[in-house]
C-alpha positions as a printed Julia matrix, in Angstrom:
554×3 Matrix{Float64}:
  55.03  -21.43  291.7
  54.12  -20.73  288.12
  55.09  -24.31  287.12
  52.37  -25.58  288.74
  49.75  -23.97  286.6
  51.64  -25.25  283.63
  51.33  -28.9   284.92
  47.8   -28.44  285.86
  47.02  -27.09  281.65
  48.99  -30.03  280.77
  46.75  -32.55  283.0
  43.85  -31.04  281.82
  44.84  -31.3   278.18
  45.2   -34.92  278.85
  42.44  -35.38  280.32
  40.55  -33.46  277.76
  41.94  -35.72  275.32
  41.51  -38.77  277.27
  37.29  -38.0   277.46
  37.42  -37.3   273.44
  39.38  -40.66  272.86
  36.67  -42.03  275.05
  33.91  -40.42  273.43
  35.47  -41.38  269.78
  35.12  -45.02  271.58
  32.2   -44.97  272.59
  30.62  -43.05  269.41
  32.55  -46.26  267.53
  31.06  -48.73  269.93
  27.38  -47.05  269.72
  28.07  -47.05  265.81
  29.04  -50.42  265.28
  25.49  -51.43  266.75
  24.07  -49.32  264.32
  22.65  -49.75  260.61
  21.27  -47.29  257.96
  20.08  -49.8   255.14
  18.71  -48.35  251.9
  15.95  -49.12  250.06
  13.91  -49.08  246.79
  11.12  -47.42  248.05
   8.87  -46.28  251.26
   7.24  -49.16  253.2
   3.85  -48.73  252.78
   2.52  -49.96  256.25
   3.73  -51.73  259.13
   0.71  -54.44  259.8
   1.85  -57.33  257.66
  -1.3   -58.6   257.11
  -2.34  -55.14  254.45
   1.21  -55.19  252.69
   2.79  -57.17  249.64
   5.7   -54.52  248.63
   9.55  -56.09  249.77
   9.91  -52.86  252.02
   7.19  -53.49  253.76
   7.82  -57.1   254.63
  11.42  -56.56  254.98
  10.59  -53.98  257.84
   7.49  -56.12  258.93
   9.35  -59.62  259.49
  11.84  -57.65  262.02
   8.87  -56.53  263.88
   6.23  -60.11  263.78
   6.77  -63.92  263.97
   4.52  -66.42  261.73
   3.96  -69.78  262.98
   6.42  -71.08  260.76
   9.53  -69.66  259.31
  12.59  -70.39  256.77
  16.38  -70.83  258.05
  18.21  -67.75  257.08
  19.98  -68.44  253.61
  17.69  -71.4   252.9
  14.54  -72.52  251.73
  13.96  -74.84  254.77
  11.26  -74.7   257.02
  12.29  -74.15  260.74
  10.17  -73.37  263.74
   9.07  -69.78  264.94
   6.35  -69.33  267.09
   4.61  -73.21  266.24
   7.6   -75.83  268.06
   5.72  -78.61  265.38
   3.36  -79.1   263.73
   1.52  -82.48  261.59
  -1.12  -82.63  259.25
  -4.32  -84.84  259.41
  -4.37  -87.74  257.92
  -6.79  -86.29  254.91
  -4.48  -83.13  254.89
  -7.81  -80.91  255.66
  -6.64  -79.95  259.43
  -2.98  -79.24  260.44
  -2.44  -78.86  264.03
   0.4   -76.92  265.81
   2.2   -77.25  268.68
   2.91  -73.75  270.16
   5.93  -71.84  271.89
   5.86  -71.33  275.86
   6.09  -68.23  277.51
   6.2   -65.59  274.19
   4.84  -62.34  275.09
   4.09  -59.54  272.35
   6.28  -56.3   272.8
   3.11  -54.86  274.49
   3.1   -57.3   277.21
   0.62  -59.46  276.36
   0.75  -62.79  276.01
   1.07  -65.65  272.85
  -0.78  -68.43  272.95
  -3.64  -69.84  271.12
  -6.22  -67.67  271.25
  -4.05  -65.18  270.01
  -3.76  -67.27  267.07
  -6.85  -67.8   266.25
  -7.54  -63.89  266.78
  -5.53  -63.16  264.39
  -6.84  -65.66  261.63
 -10.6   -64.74  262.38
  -9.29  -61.29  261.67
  -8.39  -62.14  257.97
 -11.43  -64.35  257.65
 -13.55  -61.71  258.87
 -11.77  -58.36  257.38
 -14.26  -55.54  256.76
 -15.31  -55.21  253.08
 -12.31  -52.35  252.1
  -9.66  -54.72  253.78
 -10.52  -57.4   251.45
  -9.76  -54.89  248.37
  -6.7   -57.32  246.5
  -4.64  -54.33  246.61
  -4.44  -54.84  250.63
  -5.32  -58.15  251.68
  -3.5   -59.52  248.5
  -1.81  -62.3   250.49
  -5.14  -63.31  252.15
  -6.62  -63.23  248.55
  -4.31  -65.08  246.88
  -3.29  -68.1   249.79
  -7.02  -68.49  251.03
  -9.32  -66.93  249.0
 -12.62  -66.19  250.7
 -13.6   -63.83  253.24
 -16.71  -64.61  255.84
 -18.76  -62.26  254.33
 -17.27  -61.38  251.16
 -17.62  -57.62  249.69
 -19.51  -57.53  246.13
 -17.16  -59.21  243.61
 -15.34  -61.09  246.32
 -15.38  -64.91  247.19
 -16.79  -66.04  250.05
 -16.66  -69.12  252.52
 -17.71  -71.43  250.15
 -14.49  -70.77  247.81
 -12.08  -70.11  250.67
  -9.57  -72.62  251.5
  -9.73  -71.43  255.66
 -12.24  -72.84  257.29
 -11.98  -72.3   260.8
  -9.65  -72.13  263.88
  -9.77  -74.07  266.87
  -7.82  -73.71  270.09
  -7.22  -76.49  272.59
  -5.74  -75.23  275.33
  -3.25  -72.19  275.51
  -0.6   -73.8   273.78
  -1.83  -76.23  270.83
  -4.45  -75.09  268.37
  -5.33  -76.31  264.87
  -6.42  -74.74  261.34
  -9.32  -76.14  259.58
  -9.02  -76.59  255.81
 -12.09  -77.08  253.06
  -9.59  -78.84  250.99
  -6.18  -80.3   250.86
  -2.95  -77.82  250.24
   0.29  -78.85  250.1
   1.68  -75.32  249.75
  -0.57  -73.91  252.56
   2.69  -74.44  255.42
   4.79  -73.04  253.32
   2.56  -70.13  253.02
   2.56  -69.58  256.47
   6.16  -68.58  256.75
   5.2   -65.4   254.88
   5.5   -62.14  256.9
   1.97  -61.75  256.23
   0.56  -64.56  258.52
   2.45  -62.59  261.2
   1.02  -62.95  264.52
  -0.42  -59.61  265.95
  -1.45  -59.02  269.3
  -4.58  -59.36  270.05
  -4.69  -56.14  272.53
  -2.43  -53.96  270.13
  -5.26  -54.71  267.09
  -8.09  -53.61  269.09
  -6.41  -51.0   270.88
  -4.66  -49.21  267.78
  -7.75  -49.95  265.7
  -6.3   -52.13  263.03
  -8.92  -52.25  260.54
 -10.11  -48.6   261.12
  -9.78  -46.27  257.94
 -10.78  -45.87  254.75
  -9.66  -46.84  251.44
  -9.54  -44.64  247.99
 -10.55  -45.23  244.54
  -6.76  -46.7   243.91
  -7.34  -49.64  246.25
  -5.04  -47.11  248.96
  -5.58  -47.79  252.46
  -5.58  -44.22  255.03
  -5.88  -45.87  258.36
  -7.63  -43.57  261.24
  -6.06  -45.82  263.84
  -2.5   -46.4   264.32
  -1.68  -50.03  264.69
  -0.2   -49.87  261.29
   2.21  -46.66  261.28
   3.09  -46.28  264.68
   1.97  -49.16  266.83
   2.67  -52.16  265.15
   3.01  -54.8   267.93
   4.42  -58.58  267.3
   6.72  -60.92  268.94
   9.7   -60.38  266.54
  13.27  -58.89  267.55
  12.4   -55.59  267.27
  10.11  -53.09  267.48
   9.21  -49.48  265.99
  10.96  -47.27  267.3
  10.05  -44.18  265.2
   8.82  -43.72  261.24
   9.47  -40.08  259.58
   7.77  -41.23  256.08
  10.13  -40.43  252.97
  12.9   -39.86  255.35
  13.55  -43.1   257.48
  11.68  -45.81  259.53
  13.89  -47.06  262.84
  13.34  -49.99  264.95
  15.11  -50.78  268.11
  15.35  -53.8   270.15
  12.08  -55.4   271.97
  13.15  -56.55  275.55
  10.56  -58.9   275.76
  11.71  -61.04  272.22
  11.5   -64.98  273.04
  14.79  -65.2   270.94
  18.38  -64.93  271.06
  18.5   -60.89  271.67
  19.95  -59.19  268.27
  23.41  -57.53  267.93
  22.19  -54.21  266.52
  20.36  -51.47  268.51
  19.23  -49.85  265.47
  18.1   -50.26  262.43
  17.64  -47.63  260.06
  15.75  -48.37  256.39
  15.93  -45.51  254.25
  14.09  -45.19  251.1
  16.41  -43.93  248.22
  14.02  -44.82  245.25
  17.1   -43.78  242.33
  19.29  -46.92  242.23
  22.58  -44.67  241.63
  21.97  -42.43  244.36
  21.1   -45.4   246.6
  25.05  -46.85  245.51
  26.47  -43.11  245.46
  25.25  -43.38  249.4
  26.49  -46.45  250.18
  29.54  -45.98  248.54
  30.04  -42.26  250.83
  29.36  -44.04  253.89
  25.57  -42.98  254.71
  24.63  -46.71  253.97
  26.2   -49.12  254.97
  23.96  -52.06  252.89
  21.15  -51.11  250.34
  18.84  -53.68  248.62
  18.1   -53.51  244.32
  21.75  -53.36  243.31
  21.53  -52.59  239.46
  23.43  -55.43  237.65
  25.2   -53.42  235.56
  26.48  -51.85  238.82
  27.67  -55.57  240.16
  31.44  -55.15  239.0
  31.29  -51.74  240.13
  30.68  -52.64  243.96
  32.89  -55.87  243.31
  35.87  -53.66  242.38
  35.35  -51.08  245.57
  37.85  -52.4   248.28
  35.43  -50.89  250.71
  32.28  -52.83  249.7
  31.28  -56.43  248.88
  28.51  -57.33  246.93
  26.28  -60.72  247.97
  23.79  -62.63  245.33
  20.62  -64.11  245.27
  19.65  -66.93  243.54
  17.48  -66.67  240.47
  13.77  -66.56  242.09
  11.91  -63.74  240.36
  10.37  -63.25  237.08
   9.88  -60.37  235.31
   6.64  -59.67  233.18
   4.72  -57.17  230.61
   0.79  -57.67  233.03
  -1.74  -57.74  230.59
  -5.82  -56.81  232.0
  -8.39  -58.87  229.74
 -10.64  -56.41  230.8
  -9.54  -54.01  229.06
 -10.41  -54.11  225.34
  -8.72  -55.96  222.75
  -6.92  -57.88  225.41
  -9.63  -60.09  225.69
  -8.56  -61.57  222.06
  -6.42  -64.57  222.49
  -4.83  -63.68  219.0
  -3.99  -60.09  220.72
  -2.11  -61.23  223.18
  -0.11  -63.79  221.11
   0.61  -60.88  218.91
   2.14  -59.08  222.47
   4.0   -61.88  223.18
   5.65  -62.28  219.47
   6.24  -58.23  219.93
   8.4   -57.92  223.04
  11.8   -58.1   222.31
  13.02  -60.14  225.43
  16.33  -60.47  224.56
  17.04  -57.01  223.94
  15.54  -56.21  227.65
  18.09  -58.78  228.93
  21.03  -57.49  227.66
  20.0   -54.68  230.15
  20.71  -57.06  233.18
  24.63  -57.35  232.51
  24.45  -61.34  232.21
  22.45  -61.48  236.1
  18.88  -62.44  233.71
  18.19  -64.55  231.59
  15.47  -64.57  228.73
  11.79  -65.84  230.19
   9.91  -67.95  227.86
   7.4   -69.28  231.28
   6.18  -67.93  234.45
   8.14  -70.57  236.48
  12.0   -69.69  236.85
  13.89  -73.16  236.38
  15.39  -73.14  240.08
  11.54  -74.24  241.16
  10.44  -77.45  240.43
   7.07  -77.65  238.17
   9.45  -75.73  235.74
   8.8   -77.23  232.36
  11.35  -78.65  230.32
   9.8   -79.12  227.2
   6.45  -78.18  225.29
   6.02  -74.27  226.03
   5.13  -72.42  222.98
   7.81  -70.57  222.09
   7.02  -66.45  221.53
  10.45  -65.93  219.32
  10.33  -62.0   218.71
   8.16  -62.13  215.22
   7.35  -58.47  214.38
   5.42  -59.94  211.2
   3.88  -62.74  213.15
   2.96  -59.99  215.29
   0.88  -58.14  212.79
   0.04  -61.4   210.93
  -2.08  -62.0   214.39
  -3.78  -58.64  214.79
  -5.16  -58.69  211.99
  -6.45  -62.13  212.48
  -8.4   -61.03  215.22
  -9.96  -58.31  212.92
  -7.73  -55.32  214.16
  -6.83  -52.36  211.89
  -3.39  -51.53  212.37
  -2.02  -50.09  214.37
  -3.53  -50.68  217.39
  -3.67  -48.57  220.03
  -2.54  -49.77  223.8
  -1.29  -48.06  226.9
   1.62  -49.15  228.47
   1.99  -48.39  232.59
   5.35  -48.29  234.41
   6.71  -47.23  238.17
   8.77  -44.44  238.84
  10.88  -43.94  242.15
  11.56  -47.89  242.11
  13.54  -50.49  241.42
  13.66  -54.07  241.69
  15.29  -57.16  240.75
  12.85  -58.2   237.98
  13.2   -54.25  236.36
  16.31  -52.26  237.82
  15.43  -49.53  235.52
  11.36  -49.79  235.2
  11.57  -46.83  232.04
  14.29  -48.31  230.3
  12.76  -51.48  230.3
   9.21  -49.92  229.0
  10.75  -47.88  226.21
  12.31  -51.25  224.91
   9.17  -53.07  225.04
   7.5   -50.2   223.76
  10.21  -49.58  220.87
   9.45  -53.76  219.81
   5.85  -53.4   219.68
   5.8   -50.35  217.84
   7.87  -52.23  215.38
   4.85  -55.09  215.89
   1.74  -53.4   215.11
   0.63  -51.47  218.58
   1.05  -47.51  218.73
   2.33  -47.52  222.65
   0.96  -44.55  225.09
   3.25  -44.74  228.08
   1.84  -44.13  231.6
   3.9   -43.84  234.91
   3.17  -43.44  238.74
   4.99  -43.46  241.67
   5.69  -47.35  242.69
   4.16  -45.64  246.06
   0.91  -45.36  246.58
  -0.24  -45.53  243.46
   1.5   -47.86  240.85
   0.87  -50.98  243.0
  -2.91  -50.42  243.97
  -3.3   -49.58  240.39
  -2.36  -52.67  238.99
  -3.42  -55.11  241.52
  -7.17  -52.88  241.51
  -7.08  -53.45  237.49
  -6.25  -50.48  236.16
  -4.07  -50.53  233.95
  -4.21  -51.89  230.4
  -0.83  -53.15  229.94
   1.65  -52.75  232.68
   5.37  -53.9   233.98
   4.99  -55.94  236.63
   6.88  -58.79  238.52
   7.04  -61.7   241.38
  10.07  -62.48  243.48
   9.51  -65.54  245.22
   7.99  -65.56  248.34
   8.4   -69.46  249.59
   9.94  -71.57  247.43
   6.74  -73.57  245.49
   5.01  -73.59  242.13
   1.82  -72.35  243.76
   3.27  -69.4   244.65
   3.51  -68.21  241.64
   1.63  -69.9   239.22
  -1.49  -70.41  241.96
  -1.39  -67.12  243.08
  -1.31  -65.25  239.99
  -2.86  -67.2   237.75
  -5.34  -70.06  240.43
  -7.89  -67.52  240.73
  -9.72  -63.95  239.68
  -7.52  -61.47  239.99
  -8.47  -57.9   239.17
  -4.76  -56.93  238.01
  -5.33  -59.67  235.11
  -9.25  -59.63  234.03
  -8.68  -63.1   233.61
 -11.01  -66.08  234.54
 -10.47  -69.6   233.04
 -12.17  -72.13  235.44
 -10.22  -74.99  233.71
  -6.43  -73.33  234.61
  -8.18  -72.06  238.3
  -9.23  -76.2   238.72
  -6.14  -77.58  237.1
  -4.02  -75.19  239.83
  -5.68  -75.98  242.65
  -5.16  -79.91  241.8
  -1.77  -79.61  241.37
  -1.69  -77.57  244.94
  -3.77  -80.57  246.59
  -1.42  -83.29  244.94
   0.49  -84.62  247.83
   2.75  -86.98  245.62
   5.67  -84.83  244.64
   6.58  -86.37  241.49
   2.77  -86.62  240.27
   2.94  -82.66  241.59
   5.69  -81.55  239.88
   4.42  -83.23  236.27
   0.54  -81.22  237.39
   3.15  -78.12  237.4
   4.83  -78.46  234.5
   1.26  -79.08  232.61
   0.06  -76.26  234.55
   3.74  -73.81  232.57
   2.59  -75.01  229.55
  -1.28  -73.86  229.72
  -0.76  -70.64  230.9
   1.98  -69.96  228.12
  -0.91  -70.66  226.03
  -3.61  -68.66  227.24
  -0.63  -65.61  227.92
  -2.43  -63.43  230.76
   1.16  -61.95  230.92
   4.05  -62.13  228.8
   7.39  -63.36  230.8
  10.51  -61.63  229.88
  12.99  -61.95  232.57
  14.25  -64.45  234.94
  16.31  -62.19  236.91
  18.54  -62.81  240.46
  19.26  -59.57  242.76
  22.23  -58.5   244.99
  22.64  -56.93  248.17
  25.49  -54.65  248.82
  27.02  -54.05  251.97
  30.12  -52.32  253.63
  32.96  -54.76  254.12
  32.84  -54.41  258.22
  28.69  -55.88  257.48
  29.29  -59.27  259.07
  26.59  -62.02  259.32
  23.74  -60.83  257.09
  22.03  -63.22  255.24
  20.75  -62.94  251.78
  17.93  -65.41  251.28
  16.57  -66.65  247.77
  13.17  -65.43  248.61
  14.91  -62.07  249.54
  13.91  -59.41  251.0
  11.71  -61.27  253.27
  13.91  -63.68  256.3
  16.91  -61.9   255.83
  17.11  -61.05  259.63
  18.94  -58.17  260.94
  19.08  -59.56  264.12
  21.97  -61.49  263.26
  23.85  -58.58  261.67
  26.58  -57.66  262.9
  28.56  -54.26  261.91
  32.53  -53.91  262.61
  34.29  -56.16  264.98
């Protein structure tokens, strides 16, 4: 009689372990459809149309489709929510074809009026939303605004013109003047179609926005209600902790692997590795190069690279007194000390002497002046322009970021500071956090001098020389109607060889009229733990990477 009892413990005990080894499974099985990805810094907001930070539009192109897109890995243009789409014959109308039967993660449906909705909403944003700081995208691609704030272009200078819908399913954009960049535009995350419902009902443009060009939305489309057609959807956003998206059942695509996704900001570049290399990440974006070999050499790890597509720069604001001196800023650009800055990069950068890195095309070959680091030139120059010596600048950097174009933002400023104090300037060093502040500083025109940078957003000429440089921009103080009408030729040029020669002009002129001093070309890395299968990295990176494809384990 007293055996049974004992075969009863034993059963139990097996069964006991037979639910934990089940549980173990099934924790392993929930796990391996899980992903905690770290990082440089916060996301800002989640409506893609007010961002321009890679955390932002890496969160932001989960969660929205454009019309247009870019296959994973590549710079081609593929369908998203437009099936096609052809140009007029004058190139000032492009009409597109649209996708059947997409319905936002609210419910609603996509079609053309939804489109158009969403492009009258950019045409028409309130005077704060057009701040550059916000609606930099807008700003930069197409210009004018409907009824422009004070300062701001309007109609007259925009390249949008208008949006027509024919039927539910086809509906064309208006142009004022030919663009051959402008499709290539629309694959940013910013052009991301919202739904019309979810921006009305979660008051999209309601809010207010500071002195630092800082927007403090009073609805919540864009921190807790974002609502697009993209594979996911938020799921929940503790800010400075983690932001988690989850599937949306309603996504028009093949249904993604992973049930979560988890970003987490880790702003310090080592304690963003130290994670991943503990197991609390298991990928993290803004691998330091001189931390490349280090992830190579972990069995546990691999490390993937992007190609070279950003640029590094020292931001100079003619606004800002002497910097208005063309001799002034030759005498910056003879100061920095580029190539001691690149020996910071561990052989992933390579010395800047343009804007354009020489993977794009409008790169130019031959004829740039060359800013050889010329401490006496440097001098020589300031005291052209009537300058005692020496002369007094502030320098701005971020703090609690890093990206490809400045791993280490302070390291890089106390080098460039170091070389100009040996070239005539007494430096006054400035920081901020990279979030909220540093950004809307600079792009609002604060800042004096300032690091900055640009990783590639589509891969054309106009997106960086025509966006920085095609137009006012506050960040710069700079206005030069000949470079502004010489930018937007080259953008209308449909020839590409005749393009590509406008661009390469185009390199030259700004290296002569130095708004900003280029000091990097720099390529980034993403690491990941070896069971990370599938992701993507993209040479406009961090934007169509796609964690819906990701797969983690087996």
């Amino acid at each position: 009689m007293k055996a049974k009892p004992r075969n009863l413990a034993l059963a139990a005990l097996l069964a006991a372990l037979a639910l934990v080894g089940a549980s173990v499974a099934l924790a392993g099985a929930q796990a391996s459809k899980t992903i905690v990805f770290g990082t440089d810094a916060e996301v800002a907001l989640l409506d893609p149309a007010l961002v321009s930070d890679g955390p932002s539009l890496r969160a932001t192109d989960q969660i929205f489709n454009s019309l247009v897109g870019f296959r994973p890995g590549s710079t081609k243009l593929i369908p998203e929510l437009a099936l096609s789409w052809k140009p007029s014959t004058n190139g000032l109308s492009w009409t597109f074809k649209l996708r059947r039967g997409v319905k936002f993660s609210d419910g609603t449906a996509f079609n053309a009026a939804a489109v158009c909705t969403n492009f009258t909403r950019w045409f028409t944003f309130p005077g704060p939303l057009q701040n550059a700081s916000l609606s930099y995208y807008w700003n930069t691609v197409f210009l004018g605004f409907a009824k422009p704030a004070s300062g701001n272009p309007g109609p007259d200078k925009s390249l949008y013109k208008g949006c027509k819908a024919k039927g539910k399913y086809t509906v064309t954009i208006l142009l004022t003047r030919r663009s051959t960049s402008f499709l290539g535009a629309l694959a940013l995350p910013n052009f991301g179609i919202a739904s019309p419902a979810g921006l009305k009902k979660y008051q999209a443009d309601a809010g207010t926005v500071d002195a630092n060009g800082v927007f403090h939305p009073t609805g919540t489309f864009a921190t807790r209600n974002p609502v697009g057609t993209g594979p996911y959807k938020l799921k929940s956003w503790d800010v400075n902790s983690k932001l988690e998206l989850e599937p949306n059942g309603r996504y028009w695509g093949k249904k993604p692997t992973l049930t979560r996704v988890i970003f987490r900001p880790v702003g310090d570049t080592a304690a963003r590795l130290q994670a991943l290399q503990s197991g609390e990440l298991q990928g993290m974006d803004g691998v330091d190069p001189a931390d490349f070999a280090t992830v190579q050499r972990n069995s546990k790890l691999k490390l993937l690279k992007r190609p070279t597509f950003s640029v590094g720069y020292l931001g100079i604001n003619q606004a800002k007194a002497p910097m208005d001196k063309p001799l002034v800023r030759q005498a910056l650009a003879f100061g920095v000390d580029r190539a001691a800055v690149a020996g910071f990069y561990a052989g992933n950068g390579k010395v800047a002497n343009q804007f354009l890195p020489p993977a794009l095309f409008g790169h130019a070959p031959k004829g740039v002046p060359s800013y050889k680091y010329d401490p006496e030139k440097a001098k020589s120059l300031l005291r052209q322009a009537g300058l005692t010596l020496p002369v007094k600048v502030d320098l701005s950097y971020p703090t609690n970021v890093s990206r490809p174009y400045m791993p280490d933002p302070k390291r890089n400023a106390e080098a460039i500071g170091a070389s100009l104090e040996k070239s005539g300037f007494s430096v006054t060093f400035h920081s901020a956090p990279w979030r909220p502040t540093y950004r809307a500083e600079v792009q609002a025109g604060n800042y004096q001098l300032f690091l900055f940078g640009w990783i590639a957003d589509f891969p054309d000429p106009a997106n960086f020389l025509n966006v920085h440089f095609g137009s006012f921009s506050p960040q710069f103080g700079f206005r030069n109607q000949a470079l502004f009408t010489e930018l937007q030729n080259a953008d209308a040029e449909p020839n590409l060889v005749k393009r590509t020669a406008r661009y390469q002009k185009a390199s030259v002129d700004v290296m002569k009229y130095v708004p900003v001093v280029p000091y990097i070309w720099a390529g980034s890395g993403v690491a990941l733990d070896r069971n990370v299968t599938k992701y993507t990295p993209g040479p406009i990176g961090p934007v169509n990477e796609p964690f819906s494809i990701v797969q983690v384990g087996s």
